[in-house]
C-alpha positions in Angstrom: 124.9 101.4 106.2 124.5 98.3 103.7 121.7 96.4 103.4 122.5 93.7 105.4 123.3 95.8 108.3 120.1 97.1 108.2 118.2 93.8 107.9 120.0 92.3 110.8 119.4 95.6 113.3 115.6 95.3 112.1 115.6 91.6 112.7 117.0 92.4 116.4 114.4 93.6 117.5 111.9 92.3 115.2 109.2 91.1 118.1 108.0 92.8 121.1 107.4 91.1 124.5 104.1 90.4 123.4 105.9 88.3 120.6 103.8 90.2 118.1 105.7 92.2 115.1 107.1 95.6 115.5 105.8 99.2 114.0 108.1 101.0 112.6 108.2 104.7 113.2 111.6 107.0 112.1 112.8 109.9 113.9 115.6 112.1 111.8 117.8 114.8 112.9 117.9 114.0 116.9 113.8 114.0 116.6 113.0 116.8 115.1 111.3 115.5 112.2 108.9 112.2 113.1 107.2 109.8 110.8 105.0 107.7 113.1 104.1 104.9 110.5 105.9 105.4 107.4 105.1 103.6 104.2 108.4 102.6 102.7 108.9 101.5 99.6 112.2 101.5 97.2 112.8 104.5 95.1 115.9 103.7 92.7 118.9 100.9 93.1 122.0 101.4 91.3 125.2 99.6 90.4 126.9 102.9 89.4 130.7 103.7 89.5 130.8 104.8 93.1 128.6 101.4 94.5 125.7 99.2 94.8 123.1 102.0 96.1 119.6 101.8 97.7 117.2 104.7 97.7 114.2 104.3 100.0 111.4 106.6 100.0 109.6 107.5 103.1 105.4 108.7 102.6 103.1 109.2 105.4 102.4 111.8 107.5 105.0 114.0 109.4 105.5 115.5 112.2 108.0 118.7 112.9 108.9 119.5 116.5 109.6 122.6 117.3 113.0 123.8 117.7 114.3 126.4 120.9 
């Protein structure tokens, strides 16, 4: 995903019925792993051989569901 895709699928669904800004919460690997209210923040960019890169750094708390 590039940037830009990403800003535009955030933007989206930026607002809630309410009209007030969105929280963000990330669920990875079909909701196993759950970060209610992550802080993000930017952990390396690049301009290497293979690309313009991004590296984003997820912190918070986590929570593991588990698996049958």
């Amino acid at each position: 995903m590039r940037t830009t895709e990403l800003i535009e699928l955030l933007r989206s669904v930026e607002f809630g019925a309410s009209g007030r800004p969105r929280e963000i919460s990330i669920s990875y690997n079909s909701g196993k792993i759950f970060f209610p209210e992550p802080d993000i923040s930017i952990s390396g960019t690049g301009d290497g051989v293979a690309g313009a890169e991004l590296t984003l750094e997820l912190t918070g708390e986590v929570w593991e569901c588990e698996t049958e």
